[in-house]
C-alpha positions as CSV (number, residue, x, y, z in Angstrom):
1,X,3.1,5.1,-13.9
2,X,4.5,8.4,-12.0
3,X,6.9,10.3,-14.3
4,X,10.6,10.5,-13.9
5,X,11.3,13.9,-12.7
6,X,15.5,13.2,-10.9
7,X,18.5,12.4,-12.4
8,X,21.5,11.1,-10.1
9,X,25.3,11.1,-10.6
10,X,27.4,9.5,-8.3
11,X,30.8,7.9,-8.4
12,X,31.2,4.2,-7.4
13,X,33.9,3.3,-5.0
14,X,35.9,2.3,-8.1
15,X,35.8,6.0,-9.2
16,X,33.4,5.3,-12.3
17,X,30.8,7.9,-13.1
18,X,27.4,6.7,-12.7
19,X,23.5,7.9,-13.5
20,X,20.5,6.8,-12.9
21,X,16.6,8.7,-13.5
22,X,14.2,8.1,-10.9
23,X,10.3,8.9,-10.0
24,X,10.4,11.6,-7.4
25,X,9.1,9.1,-4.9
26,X,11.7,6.8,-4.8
27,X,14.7,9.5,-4.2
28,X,15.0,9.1,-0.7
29,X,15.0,5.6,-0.9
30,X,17.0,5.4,-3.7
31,X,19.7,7.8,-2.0
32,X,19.7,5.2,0.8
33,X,20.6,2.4,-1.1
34,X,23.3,4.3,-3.0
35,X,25.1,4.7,0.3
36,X,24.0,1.3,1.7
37,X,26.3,-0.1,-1.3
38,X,29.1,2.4,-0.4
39,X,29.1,5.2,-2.5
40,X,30.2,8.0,-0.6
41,X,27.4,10.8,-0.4
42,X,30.0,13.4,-1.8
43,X,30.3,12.3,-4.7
44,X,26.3,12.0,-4.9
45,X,24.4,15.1,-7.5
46,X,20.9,15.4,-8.3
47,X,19.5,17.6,-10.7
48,X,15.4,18.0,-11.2
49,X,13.0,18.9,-13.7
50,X,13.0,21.3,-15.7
51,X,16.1,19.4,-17.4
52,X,16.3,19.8,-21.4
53,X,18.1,16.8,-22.7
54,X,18.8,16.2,-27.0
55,X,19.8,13.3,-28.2
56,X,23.4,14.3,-29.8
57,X,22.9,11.9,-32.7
58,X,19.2,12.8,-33.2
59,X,19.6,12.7,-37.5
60,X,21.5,9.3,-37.5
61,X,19.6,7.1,-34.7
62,X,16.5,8.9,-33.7
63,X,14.5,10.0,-36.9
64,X,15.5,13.4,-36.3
65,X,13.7,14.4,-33.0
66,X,16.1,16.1,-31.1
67,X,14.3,16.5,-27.6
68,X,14.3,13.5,-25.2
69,X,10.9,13.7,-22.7
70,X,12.7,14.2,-19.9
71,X,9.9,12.7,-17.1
72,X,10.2,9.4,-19.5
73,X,13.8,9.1,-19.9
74,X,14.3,5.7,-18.9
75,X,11.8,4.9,-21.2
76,X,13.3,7.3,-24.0
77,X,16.7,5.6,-23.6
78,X,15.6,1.8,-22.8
79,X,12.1,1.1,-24.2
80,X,8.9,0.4,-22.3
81,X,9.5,-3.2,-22.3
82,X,10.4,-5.0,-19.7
83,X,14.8,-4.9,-19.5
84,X,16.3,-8.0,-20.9
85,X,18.5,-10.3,-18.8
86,X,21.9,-8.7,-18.8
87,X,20.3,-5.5,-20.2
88,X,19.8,-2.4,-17.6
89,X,17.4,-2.8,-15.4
90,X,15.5,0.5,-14.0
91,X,16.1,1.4,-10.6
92,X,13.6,-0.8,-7.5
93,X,13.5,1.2,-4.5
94,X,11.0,2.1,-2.0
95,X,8.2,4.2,-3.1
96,X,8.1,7.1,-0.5
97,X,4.5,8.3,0.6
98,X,4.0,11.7,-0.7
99,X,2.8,13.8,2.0
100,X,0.2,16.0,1.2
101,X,1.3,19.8,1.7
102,X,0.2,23.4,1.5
103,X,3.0,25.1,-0.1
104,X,1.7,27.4,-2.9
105,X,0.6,31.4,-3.9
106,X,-2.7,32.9,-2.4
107,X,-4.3,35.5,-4.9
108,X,-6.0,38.7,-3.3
109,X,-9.0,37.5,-4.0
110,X,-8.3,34.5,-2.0
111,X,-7.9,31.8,-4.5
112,X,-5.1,28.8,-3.6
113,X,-2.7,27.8,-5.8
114,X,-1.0,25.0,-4.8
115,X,2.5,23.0,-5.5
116,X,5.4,21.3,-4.3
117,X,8.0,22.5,-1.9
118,X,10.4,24.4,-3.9
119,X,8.3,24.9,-6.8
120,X,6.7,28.5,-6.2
121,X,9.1,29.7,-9.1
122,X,7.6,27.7,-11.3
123,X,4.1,28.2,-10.6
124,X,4.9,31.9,-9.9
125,X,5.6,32.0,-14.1
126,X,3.1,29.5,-15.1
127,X,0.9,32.3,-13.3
128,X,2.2,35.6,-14.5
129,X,3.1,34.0,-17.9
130,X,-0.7,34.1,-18.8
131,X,-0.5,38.0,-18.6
132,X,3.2,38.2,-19.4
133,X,6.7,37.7,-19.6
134,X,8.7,38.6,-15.9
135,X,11.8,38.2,-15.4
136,X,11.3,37.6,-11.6
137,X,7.8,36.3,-11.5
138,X,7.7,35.7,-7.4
139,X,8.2,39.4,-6.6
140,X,6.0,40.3,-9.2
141,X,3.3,38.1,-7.5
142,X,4.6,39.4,-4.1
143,X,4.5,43.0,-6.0
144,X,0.8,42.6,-6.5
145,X,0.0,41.4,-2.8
146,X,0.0,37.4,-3.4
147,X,0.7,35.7,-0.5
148,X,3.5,32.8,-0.4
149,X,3.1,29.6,1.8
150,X,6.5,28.4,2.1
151,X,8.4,25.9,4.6
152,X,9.0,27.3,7.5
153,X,12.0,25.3,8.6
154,X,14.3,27.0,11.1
155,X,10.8,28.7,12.8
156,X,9.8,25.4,14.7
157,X,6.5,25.7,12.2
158,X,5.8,23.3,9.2
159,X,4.5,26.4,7.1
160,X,5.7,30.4,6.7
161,X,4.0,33.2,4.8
162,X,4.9,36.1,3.0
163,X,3.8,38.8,0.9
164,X,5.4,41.8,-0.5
165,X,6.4,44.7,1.6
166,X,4.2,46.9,1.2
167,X,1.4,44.7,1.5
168,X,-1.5,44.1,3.6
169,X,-3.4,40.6,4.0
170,X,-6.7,40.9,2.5
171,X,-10.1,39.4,4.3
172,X,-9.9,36.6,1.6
173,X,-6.2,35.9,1.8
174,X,-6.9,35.2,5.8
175,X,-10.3,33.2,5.1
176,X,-7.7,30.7,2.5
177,X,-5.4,30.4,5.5
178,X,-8.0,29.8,8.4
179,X,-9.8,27.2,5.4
180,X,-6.2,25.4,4.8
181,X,-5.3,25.3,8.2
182,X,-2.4,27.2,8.4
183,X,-3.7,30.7,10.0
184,X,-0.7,30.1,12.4
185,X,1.9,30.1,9.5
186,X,4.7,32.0,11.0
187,X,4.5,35.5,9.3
188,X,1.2,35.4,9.7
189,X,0.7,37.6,12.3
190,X,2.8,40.0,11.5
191,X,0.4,40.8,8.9
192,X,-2.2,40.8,10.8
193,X,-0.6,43.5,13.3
194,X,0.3,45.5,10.4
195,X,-2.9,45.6,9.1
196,X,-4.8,46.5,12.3
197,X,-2.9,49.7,12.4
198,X,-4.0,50.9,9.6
199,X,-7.3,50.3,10.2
């Protein structure tokens, strides 16, 4: 079973405050059901992992564990078992088809490092925290001539590129690109034409 990994608020149309945890794949369709029954999409807030939720009564009700798993809340909160008649039911929307993407860090040496759209943060300090604690561990990646693939909405290209300033694509870095695909990245080439003057 995919993990929960989004929580929704939203306010019905009689003003009460709702929530709801879903699997990642099911937020779009689970967005469109919210305002197929009416609730207006200002109202609607979604907040994504990392979340750190405590049970506030951990001592009295939960034999002292504090933390609630976050990617299993409904089943923190409700129980594996199937919900009850009359009890809460978990959320049935359409499962959207992840599509597969390139988003993701490229080492000098060429290596690809790969995650989600709008999770290079994360990965940035899953990488650096192996050698150490940054405060801002995408430039520090950047810093040390990492590449970034990245959307590239608003450039009429599925994928950008980046690097830090100073920086110059290495052989590898291009030979990951070409091997992905993405060699037209836009930012790409502006790398490229930096680099041939120097050479």
């Amino acid at each position: 079973m995919e993990m929960t990994s989004w929580v929704f608020m939203w306010e019905d149309r009689d003003g009460e405050r709702r929530w709801e945890a879903v699997q990642r794949s099911q937020t779009k369709g689970f967005v469109e059901k919210l305002i197929h029954d009416g609730v207006h999409p200002a109202t609607i807030m979604v907040a994504y992992s990392p979340i750190l939720f405590h049970w506030y009564f951990a001592e009295e009700f939960h034999n002292g564990l504090s933390d609630v798993n976050f990617h299993r809340i409904n089943e923190e909160i409700y129980g594996s078992a199937e919900a009850q008649e009359g009890g809460h039911k978990l959320v049935d929307v359409p499962v959207e088809k992840k599509e597969e993407t390139k988003f993701g860090w490229i080492a000098p040496d060429g290596r690809f490092f790969g995650c989600d759209y709008g999770g290079h943060s994360h990965l940035a300090g899953e990488i650096v925290g192996q050698i150490q604690d940054i405060r801002d561990p995408e430039r520090h990646l950047e810093d040390l001539g990492w590449g970034k693939v990245f959307s590239g909405s608003g450039t009429a290209r599925r994928y950008s590129f980046g690097m830090g300033s100073e920086k110059q694509i290495t052989d590898e870095q291009l030979r990951t690109l070409i091997a992905l695909g993405i060699d037209d990245a836009y930012g790409v080439s502006a790398y490229l034409w930096k680099r041939s003057k120097t050479k």
